[in-house]
MOPAC internal coordinates of N, CA, C and O (Angstrom, degrees):
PM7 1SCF
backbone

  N    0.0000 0     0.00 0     0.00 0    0    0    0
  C    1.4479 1     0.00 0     0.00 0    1    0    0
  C    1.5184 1   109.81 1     0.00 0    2    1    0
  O    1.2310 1   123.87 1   -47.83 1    3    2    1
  N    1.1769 1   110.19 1   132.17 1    3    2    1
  C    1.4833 1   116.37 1   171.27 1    5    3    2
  C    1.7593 1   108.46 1   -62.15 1    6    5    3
  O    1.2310 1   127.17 1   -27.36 1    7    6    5
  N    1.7970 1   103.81 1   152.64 1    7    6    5
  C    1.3221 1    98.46 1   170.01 1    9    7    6
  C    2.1972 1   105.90 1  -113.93 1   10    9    7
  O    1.2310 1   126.76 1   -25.24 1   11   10    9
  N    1.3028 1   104.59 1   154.76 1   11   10    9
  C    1.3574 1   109.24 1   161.82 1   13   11   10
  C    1.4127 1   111.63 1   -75.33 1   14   13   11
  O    1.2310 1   114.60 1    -4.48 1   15   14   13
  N    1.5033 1   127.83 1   175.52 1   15   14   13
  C    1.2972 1   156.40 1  -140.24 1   17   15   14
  C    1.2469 1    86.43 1   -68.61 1   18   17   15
  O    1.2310 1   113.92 1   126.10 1   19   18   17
  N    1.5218 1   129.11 1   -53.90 1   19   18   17
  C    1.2372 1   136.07 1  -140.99 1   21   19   18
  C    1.7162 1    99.33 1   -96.28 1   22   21   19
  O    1.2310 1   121.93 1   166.02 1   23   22   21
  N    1.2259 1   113.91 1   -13.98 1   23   22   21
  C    1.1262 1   123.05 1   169.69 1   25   23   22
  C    1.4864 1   114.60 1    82.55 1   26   25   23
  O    1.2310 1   120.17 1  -144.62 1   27   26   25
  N    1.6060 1   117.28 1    35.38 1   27   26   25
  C    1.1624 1   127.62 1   155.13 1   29   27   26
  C    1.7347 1   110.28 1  -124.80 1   30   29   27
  O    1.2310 1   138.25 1   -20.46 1   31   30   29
  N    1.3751 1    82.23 1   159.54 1   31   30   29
  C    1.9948 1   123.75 1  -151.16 1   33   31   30
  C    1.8254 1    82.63 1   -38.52 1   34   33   31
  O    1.2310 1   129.59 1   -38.94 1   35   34   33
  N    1.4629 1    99.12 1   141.06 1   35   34   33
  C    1.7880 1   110.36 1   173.16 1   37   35   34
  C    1.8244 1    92.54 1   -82.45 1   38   37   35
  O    1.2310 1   117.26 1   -22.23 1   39   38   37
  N    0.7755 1   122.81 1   157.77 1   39   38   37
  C    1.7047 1   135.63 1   167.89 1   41   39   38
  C    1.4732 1   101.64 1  -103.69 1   42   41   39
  O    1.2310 1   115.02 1   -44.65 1   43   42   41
  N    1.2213 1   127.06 1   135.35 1   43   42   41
  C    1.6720 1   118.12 1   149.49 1   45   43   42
  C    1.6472 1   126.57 1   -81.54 1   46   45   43
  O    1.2310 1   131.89 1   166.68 1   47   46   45
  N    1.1720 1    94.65 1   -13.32 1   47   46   45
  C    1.6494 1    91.57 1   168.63 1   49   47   46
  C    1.8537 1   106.47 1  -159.30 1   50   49   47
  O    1.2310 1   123.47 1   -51.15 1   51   50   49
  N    1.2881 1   110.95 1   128.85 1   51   50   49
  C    1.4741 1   110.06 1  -163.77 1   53   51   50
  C    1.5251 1    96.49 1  -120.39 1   54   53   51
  O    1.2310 1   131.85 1   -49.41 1   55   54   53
  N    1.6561 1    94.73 1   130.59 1   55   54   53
  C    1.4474 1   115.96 1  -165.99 1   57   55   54
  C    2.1159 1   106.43 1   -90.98 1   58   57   55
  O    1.2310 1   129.78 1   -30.39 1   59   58   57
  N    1.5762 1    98.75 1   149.61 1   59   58   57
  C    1.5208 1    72.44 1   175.16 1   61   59   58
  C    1.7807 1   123.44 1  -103.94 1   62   61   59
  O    1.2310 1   128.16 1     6.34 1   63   62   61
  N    0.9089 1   101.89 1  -173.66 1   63   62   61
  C    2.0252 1   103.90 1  -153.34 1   65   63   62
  C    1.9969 1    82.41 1   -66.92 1   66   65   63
  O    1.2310 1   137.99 1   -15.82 1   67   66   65
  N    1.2497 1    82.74 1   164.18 1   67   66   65
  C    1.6115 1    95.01 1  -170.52 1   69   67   66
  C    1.7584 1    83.92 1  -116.11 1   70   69   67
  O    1.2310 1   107.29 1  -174.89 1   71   70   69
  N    1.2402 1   141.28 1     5.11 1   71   70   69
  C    1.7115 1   137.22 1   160.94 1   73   71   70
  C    1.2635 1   102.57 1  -149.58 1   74   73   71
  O    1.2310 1   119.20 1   -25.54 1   75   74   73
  N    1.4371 1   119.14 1   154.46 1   75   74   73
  C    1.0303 1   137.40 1   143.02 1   77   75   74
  C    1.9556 1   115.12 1   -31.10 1   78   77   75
  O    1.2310 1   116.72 1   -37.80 1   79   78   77
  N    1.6065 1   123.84 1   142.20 1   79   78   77
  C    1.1701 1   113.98 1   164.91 1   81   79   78
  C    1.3972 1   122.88 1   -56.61 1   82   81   79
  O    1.2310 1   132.10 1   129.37 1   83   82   81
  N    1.8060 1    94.23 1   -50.63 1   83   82   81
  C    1.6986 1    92.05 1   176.97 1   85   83   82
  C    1.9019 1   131.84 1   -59.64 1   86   85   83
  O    1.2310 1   130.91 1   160.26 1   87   86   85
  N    1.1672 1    96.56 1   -19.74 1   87   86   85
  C    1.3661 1   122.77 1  -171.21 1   89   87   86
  C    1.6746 1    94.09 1   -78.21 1   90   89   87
  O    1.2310 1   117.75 1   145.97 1   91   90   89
  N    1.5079 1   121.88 1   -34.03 1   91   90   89
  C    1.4386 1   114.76 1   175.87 1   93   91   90
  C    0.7100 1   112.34 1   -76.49 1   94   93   91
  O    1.2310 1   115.28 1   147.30 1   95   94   93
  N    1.6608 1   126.56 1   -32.70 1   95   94   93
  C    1.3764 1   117.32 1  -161.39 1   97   95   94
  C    1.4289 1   107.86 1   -96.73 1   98   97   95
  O    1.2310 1   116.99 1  -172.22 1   99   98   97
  N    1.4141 1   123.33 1     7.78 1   99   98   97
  C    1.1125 1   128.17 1   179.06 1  101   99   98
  C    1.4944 1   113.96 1   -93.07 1  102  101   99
  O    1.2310 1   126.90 1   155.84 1  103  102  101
  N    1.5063 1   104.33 1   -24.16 1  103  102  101
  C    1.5035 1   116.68 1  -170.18 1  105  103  102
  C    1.7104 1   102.10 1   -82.69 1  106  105  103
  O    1.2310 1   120.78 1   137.61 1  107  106  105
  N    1.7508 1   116.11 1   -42.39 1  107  106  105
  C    1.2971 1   126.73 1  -174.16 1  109  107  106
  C    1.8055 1    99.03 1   -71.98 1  110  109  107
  O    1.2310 1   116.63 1   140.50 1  111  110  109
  N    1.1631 1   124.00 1   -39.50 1  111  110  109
  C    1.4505 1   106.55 1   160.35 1  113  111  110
  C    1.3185 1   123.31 1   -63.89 1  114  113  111
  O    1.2310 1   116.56 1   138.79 1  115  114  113
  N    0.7891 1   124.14 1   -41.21 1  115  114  113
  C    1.7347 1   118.51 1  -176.54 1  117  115  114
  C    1.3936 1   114.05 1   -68.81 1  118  117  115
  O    1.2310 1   123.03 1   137.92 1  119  118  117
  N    1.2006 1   111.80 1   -42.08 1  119  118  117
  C    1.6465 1   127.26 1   171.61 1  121  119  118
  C    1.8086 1   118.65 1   -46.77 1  122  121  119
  O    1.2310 1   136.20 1   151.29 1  123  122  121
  N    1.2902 1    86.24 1   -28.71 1  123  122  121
  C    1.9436 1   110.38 1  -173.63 1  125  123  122
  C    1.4274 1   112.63 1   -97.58 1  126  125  123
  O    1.2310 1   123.16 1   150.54 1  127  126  125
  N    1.1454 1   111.55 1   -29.46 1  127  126  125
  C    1.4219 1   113.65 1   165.91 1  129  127  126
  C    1.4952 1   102.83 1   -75.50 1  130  129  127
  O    1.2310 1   122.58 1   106.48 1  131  130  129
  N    1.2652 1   112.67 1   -73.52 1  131  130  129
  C    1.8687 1   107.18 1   175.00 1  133  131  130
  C    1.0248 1   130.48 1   -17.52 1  134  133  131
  O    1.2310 1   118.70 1   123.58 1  135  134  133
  N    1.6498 1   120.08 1   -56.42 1  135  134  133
  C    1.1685 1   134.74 1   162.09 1  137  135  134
  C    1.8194 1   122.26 1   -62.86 1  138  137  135
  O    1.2310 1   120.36 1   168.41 1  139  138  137
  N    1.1497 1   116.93 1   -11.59 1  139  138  137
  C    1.6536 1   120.16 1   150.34 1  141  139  138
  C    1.4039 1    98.18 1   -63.88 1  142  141  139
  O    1.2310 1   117.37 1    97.80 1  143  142  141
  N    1.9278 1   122.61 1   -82.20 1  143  142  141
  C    1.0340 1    81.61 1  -159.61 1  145  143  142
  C    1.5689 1   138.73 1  -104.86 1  146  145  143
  O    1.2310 1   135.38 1  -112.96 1  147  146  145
  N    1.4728 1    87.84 1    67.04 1  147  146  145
  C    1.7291 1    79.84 1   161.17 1  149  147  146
  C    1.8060 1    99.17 1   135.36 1  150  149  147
  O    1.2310 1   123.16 1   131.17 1  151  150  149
  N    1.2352 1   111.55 1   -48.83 1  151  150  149
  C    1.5679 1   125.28 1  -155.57 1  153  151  150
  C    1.5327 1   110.75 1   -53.64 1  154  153  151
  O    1.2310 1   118.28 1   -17.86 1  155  154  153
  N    1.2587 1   120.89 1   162.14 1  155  154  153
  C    1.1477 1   120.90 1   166.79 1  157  155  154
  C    1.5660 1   111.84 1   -94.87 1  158  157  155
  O    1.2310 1   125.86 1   -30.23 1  159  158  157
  N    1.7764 1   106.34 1   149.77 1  159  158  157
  C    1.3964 1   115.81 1  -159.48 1  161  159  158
  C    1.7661 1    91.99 1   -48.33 1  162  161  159
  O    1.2310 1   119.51 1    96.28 1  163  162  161
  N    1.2179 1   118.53 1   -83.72 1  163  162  161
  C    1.6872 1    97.12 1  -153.48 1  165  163  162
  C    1.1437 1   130.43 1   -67.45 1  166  165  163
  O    1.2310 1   117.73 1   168.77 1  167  166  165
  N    1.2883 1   121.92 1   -11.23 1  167  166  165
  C    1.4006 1   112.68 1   139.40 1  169  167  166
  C    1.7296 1   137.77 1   -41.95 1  170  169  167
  O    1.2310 1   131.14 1   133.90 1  171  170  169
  N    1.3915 1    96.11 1   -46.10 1  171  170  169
  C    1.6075 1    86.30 1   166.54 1  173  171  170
  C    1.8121 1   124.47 1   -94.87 1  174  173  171
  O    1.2310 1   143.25 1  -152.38 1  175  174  173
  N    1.2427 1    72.43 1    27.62 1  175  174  173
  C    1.5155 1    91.80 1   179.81 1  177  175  174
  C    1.3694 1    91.67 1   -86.51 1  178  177  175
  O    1.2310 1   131.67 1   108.19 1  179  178  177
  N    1.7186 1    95.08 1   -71.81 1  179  178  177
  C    1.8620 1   100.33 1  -164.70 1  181  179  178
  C    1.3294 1   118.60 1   -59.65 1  182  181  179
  O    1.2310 1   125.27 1   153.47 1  183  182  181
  N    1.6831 1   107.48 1   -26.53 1  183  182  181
  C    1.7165 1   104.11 1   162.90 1  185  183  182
  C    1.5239 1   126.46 1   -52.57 1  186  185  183
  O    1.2310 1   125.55 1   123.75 1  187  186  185
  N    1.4961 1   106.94 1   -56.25 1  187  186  185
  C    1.5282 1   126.53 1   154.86 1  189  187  186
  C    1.4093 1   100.48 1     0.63 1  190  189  187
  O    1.2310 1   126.89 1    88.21 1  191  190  189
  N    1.5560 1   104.35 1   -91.79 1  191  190  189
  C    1.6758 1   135.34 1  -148.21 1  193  191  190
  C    1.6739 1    78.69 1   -55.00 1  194  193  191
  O    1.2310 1   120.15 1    93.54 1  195  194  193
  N    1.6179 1   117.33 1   -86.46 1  195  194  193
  C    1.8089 1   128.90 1  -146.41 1  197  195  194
  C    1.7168 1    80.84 1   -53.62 1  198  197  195
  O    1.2310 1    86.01 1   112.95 1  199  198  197
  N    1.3192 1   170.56 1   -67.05 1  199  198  197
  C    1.3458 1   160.64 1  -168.81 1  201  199  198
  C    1.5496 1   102.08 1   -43.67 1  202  201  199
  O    1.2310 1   108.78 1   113.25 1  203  202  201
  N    1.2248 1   138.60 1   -66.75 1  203  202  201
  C    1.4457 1   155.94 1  -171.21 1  205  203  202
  C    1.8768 1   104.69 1   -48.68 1  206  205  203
  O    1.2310 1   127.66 1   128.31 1  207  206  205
  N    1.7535 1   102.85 1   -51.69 1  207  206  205
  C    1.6274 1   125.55 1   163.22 1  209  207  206
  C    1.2383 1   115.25 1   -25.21 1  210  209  207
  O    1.2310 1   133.73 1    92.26 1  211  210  209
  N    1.8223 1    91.06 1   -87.74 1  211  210  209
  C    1.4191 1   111.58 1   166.29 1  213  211  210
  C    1.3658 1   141.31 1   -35.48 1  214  213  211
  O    1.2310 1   122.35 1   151.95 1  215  214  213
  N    1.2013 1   113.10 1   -28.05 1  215  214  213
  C    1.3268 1   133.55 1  -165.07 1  217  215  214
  C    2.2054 1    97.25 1   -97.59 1  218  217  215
  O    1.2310 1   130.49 1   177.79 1  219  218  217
  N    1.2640 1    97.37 1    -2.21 1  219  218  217
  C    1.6701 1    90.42 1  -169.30 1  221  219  218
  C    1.5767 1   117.19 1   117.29 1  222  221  219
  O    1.2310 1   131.30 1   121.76 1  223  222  221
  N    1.7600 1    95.79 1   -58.24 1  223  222  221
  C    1.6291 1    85.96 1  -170.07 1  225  223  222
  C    1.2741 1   160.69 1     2.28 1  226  225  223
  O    1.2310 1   102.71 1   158.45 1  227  226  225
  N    1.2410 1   149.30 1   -21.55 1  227  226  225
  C    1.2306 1   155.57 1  -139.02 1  229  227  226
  C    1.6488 1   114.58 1    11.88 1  230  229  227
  O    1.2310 1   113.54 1  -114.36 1  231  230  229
  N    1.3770 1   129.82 1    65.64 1  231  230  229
  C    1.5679 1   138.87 1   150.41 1  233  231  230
  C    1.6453 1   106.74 1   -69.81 1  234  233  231
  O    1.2310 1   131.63 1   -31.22 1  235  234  233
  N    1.5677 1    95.16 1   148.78 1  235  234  233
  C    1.3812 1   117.13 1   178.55 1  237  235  234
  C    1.0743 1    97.43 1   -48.56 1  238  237  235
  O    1.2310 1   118.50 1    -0.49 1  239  238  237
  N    1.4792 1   120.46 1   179.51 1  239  238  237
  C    1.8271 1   124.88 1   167.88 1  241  239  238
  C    1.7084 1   107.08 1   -87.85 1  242  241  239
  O    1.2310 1   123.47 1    -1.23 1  243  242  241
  N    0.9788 1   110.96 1   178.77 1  243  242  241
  C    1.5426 1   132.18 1  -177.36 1  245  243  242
  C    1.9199 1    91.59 1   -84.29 1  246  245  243
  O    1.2310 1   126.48 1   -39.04 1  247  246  245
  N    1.7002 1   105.14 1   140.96 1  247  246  245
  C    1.1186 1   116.08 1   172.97 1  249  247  246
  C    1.4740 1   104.92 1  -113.00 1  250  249  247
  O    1.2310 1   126.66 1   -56.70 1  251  250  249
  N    1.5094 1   104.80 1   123.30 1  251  250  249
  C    1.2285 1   144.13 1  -177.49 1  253  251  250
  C    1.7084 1    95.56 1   -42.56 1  254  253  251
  O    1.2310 1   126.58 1   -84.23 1  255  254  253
  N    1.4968 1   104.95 1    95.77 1  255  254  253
  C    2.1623 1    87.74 1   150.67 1  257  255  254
  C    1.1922 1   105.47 1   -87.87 1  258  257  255
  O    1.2310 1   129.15 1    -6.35 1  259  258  257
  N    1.5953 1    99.98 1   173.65 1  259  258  257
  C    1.5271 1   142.18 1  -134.47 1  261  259  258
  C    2.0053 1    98.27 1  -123.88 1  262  261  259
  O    1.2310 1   120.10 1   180.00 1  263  262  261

């Protein structure tokens, strides 16, 4: 792979972000607090996301289980 100027990896096709930055970093804080007190990871995962929702965000949708 070729590199750019800066001397990181060229992409051949660049995808766009599936969140906002702030919207991540809002989700990875909340997720970290949860997990202080007490919760199990995907739970404060899924709290995370429906808080992030609520709040406006624009997150992907929920993938359908089977």
């Amino acid at each position: 792979m070729k590199r750019d100027r800066f001397g990181r990896f060229k992409r051949k096709y660049r995808t766009a972000r599936k969140m906002s930055k702030r919207a991540a970093a809002t989700i990875a804080r909340k997720v970290r607090k949860l997990r202080e007190e007490g919760y199990p990871v995907k739970q404060s995962v899924a709290i995370a996301y429906a808080y992030a929702r609520r709040h406006g965000f624009k997150i992907p949708r929920r993938k359908r289980r089977r």
